[in-house]
N, C-alpha and C positions, 0 to 999 in steps of 0.2 A: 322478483328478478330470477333471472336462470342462474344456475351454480356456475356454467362456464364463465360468465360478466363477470358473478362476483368473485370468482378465482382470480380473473384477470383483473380485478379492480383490488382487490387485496395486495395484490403482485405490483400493481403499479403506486399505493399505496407506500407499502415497504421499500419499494427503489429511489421513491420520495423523501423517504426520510433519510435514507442513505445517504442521500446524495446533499442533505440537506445537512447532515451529520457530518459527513466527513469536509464539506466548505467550511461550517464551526470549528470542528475539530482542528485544522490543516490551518488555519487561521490565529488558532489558539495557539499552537508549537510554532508560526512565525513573532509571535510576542511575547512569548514566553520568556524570553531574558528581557523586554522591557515592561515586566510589571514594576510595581514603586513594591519594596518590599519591607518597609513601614506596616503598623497595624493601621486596616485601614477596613471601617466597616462595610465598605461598599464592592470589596472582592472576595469571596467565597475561594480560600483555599483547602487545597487536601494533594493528597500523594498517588490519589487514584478516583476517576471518575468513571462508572457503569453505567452505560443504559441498558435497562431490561425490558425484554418484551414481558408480557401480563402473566408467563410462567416463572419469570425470574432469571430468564437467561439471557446471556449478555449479547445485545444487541452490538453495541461501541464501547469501548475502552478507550477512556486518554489517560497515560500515563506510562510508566515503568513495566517491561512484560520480563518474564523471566530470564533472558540471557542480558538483561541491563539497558535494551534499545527504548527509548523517548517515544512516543508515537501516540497516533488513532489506530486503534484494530478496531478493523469491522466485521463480523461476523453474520453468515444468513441464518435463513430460522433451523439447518440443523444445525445449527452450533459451530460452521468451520468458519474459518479467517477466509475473505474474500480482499477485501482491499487493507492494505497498510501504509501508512506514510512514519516511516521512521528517520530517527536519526540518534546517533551513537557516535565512538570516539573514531569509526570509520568510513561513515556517508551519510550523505540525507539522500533518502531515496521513497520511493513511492512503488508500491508492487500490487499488483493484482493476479488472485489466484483462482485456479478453477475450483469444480467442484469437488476434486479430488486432493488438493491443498498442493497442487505443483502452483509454484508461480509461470501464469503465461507472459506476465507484463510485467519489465523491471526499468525505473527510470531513474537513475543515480548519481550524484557529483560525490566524488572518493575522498577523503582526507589527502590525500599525495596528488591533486588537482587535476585527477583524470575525469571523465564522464561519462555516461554511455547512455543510450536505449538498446535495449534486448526485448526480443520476443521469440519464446522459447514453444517447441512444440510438444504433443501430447505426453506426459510422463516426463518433460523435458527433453524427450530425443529429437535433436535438430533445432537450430536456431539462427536467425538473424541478430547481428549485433552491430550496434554503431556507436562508435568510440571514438572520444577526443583525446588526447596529452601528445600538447605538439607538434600536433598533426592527428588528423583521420583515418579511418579506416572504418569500411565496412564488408565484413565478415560472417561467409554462411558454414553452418555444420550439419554434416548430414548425422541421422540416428546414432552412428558409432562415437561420434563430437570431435571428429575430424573435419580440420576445413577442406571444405572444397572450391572455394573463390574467396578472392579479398580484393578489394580495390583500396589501395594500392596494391598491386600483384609485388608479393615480396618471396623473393625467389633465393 
């Protein structure tokens, strides 16, 4: 085989698993408060679950990440956070990040029952957003993170 296939076949490989990983994952944190929580020798508990690639780096993480948030991280092969589904004493939310570790894609329901989708531009400068509580709104900001349109125009 030529090295270009097998890049790309490696590449699709890995976005396989990912994507296979994070369905498990995303799945696991929707049942997570109905396990039976009895000894029971048929569920494999712990406080933190790794998967690693063949170096030993962390491919997915289910569990606890440092500032307290619940979730799947998922990580590429250099080592950054590309997709998260978290949830914490302030959202459940789901984010995806570039290769730089900005989040471009943020999808949330808020503890105080607001919600949004956001899609943030490069470095974060500029963004679409669409927001529920009580009403809609969708909201663009140019690089400075001043709006410049919203529907509902709120004057």
């Amino acid at each position: 085989m030529n090295n270009k296939f097998e890049k790309r076949l490696k590449r699709l490989e890995w976005q396989n698993r990912m994507q296979m990983l994070f369905v498990l994952g995303f799945l696991a944190l929707l049942f997570y408060g109905n396990l039976p929580q009895g000894k029971d020798d048929r569920i494999v508990r712990c406080q933190r679950l790794e998967v690693v690639d063949e170096h030993g780096h962390p491919i997915a993480v289910l569990g606890v990440d440092a500032d307290g948030s619940r979730g799947l991280f998922i990580h590429d092969p250099n080592d950054r956070l590309r997709l998260a589904a978290v949830q914490d004493p302030s959202q459940s939310a789901f984010y995806i990040f570039d290769t730089t570790g900005t989040v471009r894609i943020g999808v949330a329901q808020f503890a105080h029952g607001g919600g949004g989708v956001a899609l943030h531009g490069e470095k974060s400068k500029g963004a679409a957003v669409l927001y529920y509580k009580d009403g809609g709104s969708l909201s663009f900001y140019d690089t400075e993170g001043k709006i410049t349109s919203r529907i509902p125009d709120q004057k």
